[in-house]
N, CA, C and O atoms as a MOPAC input file, in Angstrom:
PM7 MOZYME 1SCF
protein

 N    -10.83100 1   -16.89700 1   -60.74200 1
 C    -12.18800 1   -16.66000 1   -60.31200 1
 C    -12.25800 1   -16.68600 1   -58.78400 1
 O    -11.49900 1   -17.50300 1   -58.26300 1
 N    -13.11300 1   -15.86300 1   -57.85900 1
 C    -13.33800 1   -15.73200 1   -56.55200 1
 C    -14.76100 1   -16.54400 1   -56.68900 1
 O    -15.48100 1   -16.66500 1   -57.68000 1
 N    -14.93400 1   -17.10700 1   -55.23200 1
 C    -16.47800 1   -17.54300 1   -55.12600 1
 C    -16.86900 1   -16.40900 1   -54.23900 1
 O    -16.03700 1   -16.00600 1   -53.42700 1
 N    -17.79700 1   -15.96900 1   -54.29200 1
 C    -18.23700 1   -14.73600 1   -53.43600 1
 C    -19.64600 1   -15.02500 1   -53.29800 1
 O    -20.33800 1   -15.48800 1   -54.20500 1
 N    -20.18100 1   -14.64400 1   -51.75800 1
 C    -21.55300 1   -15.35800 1   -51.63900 1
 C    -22.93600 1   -14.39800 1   -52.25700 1
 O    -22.82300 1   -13.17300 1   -52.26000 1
 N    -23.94500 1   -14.91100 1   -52.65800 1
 C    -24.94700 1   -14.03600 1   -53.41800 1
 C    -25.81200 1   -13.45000 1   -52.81700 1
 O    -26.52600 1   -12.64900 1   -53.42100 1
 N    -26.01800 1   -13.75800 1   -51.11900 1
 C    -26.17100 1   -13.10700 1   -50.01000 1
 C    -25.82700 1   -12.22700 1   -49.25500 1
 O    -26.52700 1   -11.23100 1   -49.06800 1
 N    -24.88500 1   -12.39000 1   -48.77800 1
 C    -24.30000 1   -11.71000 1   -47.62400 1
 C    -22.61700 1   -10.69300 1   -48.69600 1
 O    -22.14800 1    -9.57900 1   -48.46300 1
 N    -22.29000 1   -11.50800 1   -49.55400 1
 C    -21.63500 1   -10.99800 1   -50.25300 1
 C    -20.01500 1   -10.94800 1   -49.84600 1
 O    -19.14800 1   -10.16600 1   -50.23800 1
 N    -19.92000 1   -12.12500 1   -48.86900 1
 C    -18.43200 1   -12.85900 1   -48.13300 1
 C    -18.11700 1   -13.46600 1   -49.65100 1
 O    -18.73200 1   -14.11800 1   -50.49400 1
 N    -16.36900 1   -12.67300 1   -49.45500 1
 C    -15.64600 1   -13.87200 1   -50.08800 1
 C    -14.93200 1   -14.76700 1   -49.47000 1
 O    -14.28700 1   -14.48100 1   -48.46100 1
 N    -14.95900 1   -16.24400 1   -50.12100 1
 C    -14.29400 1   -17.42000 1   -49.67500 1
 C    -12.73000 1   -17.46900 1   -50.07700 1
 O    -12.31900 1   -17.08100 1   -51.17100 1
 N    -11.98600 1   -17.94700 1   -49.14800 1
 C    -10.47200 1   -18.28200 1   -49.54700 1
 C    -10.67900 1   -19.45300 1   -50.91000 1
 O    -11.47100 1   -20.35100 1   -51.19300 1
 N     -9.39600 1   -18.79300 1   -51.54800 1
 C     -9.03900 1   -19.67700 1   -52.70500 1
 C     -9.15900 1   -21.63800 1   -52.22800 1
 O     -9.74500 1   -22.53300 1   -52.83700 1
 N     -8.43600 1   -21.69600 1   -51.08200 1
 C     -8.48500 1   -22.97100 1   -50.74700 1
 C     -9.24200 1   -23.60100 1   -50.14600 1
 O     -8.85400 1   -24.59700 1   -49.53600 1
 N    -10.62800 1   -23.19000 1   -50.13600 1
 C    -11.83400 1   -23.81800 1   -49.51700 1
 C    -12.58400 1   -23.79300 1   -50.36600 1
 O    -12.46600 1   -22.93000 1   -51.23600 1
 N    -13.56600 1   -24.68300 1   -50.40800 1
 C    -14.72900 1   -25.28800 1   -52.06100 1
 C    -15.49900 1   -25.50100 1   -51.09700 1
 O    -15.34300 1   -26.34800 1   -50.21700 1
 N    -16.52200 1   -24.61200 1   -51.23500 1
 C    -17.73000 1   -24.58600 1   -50.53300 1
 C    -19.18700 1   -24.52800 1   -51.26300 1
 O    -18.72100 1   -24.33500 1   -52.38500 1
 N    -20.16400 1   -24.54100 1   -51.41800 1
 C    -21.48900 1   -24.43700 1   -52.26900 1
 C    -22.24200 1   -23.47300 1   -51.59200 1
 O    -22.90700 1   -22.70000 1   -52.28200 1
 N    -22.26900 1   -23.36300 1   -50.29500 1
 C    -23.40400 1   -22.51000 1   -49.71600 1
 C    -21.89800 1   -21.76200 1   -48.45800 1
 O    -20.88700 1   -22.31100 1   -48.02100 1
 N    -22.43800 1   -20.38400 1   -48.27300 1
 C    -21.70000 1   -19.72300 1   -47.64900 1
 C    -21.80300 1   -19.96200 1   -45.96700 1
 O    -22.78600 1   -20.10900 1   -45.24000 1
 N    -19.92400 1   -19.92900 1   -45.59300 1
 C    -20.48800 1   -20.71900 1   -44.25800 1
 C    -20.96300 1   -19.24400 1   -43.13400 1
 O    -21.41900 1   -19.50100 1   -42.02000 1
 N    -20.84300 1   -18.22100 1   -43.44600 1
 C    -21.28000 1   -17.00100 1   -42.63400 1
 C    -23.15800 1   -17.07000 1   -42.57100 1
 O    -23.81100 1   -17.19600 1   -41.53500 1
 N    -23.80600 1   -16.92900 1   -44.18800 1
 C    -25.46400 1   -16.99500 1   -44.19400 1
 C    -26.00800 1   -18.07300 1   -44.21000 1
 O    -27.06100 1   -18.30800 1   -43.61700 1
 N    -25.21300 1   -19.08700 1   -45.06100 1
 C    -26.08600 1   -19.99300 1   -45.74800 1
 C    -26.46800 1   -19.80100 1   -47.47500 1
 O    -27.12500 1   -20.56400 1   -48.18300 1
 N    -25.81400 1   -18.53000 1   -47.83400 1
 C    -26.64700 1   -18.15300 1   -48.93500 1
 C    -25.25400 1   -18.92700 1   -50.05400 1
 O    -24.11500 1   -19.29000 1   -49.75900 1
 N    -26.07600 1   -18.93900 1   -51.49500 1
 C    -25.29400 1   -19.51000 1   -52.34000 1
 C    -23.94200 1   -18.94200 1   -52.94500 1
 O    -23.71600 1   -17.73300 1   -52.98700 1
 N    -23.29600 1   -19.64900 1   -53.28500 1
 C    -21.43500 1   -19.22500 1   -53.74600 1
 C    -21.62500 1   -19.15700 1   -55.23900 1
 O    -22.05200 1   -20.05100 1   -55.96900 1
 N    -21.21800 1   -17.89100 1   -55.58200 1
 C    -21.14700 1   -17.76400 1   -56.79700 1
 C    -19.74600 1   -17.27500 1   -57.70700 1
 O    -18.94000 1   -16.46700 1   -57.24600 1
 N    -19.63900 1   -17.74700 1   -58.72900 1
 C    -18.21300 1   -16.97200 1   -59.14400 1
 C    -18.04300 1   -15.75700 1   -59.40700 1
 O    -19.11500 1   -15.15500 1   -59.46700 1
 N    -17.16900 1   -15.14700 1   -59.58600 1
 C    -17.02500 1   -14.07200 1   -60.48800 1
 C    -15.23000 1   -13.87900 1   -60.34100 1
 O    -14.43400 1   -14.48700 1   -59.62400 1
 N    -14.99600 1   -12.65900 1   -61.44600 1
 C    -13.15900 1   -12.50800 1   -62.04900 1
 C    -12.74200 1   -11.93200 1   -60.79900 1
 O    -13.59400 1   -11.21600 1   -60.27300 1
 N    -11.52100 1   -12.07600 1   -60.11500 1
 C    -10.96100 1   -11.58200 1   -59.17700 1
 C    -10.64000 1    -9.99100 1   -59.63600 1
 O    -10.24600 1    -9.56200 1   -60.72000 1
 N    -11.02900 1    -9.15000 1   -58.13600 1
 C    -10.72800 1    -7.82400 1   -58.42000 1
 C     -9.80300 1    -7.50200 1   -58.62200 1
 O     -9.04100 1    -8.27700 1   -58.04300 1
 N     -8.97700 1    -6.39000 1   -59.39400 1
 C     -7.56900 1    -5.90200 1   -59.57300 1
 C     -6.66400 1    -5.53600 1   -58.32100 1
 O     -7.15800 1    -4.76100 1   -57.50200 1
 N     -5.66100 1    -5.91900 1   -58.14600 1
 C     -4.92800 1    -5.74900 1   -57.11400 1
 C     -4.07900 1    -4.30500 1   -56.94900 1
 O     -3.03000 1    -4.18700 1   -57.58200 1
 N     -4.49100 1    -3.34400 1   -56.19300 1
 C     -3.43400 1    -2.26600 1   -56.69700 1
 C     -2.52400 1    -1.89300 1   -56.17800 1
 O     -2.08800 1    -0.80100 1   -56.54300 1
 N     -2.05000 1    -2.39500 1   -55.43800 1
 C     -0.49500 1    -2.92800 1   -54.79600 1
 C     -0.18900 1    -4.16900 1   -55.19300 1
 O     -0.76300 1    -5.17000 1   -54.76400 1
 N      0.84500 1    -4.17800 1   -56.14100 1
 C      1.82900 1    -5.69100 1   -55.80800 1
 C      2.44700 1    -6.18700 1   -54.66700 1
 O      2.59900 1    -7.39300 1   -54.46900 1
 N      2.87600 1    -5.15400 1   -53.77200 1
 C      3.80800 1    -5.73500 1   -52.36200 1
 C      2.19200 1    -5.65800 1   -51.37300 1
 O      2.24600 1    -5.17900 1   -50.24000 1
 N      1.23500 1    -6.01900 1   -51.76900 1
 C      0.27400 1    -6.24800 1   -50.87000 1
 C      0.62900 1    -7.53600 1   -49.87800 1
 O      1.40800 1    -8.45600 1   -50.13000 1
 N     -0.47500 1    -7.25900 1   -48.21300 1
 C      0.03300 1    -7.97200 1   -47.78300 1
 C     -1.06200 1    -8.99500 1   -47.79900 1
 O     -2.18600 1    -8.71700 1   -48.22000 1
 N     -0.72500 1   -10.21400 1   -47.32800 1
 C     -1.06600 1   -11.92600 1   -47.90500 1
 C     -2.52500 1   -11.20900 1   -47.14100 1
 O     -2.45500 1   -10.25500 1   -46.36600 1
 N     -3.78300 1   -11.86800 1   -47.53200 1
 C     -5.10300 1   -11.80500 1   -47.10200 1
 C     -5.31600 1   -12.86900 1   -45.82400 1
 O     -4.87800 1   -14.00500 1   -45.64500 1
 N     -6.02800 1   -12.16000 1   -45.15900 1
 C     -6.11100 1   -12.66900 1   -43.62600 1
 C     -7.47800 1   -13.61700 1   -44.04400 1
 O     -8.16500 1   -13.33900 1   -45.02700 1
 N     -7.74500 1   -14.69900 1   -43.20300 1
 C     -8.81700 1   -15.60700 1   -43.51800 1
 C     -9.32200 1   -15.95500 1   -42.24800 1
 O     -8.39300 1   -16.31700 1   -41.52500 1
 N    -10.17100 1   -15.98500 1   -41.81100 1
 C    -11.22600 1   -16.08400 1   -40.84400 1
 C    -10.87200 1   -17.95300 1   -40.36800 1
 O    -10.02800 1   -18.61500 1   -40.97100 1
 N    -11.45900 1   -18.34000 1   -39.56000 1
 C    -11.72000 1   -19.89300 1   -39.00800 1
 C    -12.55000 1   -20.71900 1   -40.07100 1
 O    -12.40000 1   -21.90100 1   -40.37800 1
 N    -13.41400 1   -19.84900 1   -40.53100 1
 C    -14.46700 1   -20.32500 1   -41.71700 1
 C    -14.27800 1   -20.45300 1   -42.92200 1
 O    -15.01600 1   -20.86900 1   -43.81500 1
 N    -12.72600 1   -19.88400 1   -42.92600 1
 C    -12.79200 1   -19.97200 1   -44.75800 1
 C    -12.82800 1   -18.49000 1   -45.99600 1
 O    -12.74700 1   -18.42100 1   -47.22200 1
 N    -13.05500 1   -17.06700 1   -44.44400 1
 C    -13.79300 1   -16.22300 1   -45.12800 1
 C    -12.75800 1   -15.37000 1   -45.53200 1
 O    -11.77200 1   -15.90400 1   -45.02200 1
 N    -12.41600 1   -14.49500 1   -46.05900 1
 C    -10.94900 1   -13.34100 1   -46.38100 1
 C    -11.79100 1   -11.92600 1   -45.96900 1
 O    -12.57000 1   -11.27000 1   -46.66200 1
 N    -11.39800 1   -11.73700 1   -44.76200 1
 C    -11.24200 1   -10.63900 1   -44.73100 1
 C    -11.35200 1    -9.03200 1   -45.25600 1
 O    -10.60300 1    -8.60200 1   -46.13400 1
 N    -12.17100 1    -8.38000 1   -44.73600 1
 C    -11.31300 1    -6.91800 1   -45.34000 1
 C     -9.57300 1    -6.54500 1   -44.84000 1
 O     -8.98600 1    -6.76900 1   -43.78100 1
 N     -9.14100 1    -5.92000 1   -46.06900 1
 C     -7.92400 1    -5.35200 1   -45.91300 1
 C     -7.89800 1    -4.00700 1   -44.39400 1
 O     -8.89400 1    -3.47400 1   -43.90500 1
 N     -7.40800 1    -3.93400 1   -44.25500 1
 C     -7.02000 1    -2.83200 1   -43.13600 1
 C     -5.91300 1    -2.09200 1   -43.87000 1
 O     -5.30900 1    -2.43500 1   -44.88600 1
 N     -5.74800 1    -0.68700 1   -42.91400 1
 C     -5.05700 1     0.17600 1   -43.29700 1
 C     -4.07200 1     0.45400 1   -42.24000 1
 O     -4.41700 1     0.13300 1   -41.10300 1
 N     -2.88400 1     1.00000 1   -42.39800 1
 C     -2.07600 1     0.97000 1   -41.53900 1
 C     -1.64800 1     1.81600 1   -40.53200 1
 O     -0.57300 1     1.92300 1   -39.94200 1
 N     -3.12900 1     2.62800 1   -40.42600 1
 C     -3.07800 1     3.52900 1   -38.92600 1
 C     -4.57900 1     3.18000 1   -38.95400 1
 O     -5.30300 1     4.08700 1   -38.54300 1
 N     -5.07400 1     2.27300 1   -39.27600 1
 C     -6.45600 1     1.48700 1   -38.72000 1
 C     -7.59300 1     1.83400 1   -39.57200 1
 O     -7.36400 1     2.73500 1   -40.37900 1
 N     -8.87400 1     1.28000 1   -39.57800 1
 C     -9.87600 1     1.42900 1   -40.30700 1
 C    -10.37700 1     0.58100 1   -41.80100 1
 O     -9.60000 1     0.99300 1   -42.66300 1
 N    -10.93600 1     0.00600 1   -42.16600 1
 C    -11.10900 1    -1.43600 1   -43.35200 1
 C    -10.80400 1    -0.34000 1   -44.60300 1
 O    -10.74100 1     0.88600 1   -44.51900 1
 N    -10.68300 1    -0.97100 1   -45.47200 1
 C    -10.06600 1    -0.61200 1   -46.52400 1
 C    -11.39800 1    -1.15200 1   -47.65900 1
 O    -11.65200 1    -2.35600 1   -47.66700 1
 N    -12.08200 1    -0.35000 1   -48.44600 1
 C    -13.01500 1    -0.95300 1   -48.66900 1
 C    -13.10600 1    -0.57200 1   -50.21200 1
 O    -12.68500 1     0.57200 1   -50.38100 1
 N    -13.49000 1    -1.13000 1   -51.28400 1
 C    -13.52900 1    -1.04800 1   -52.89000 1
 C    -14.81000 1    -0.63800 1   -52.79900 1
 O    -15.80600 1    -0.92700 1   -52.13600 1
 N    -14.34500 1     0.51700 1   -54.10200 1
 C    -15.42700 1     1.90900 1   -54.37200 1
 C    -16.63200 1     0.97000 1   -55.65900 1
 O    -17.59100 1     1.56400 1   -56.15100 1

């Protein structure tokens, strides 16, 4: 399960347990982790706060689920 906020719609790293999102304030909610469609993906980048990142692409630009 991901906590993903019901606001702003940040997801939190696996290793931070948070209740309220530290980007809005708004509440953490669960839901099933999205499908991965690379296995040799690379490790998810995490913010100072706890937050993961969008993926990037490798001549630049976020990588974003349809």
């Amino acid at each position: 399960m991901e906590r993903i906020c019901a606001n702003c719609h940040a997801v939190l790293a696996a290793n931070k347990k948070a209740d309220w999102c530290p980007a809005c304030g708004g509440a953490m909610t669960d839901r099933p982790e999205l499908a991965e469609v690379e296995t040799k993906a690379v490790p998810a980048e995490v913010d100072h706060r706890g937050i993961v990142l969008p993926r990037r692409h490798a001549v630049g630009g976020i990588i974003t689920p349809q």
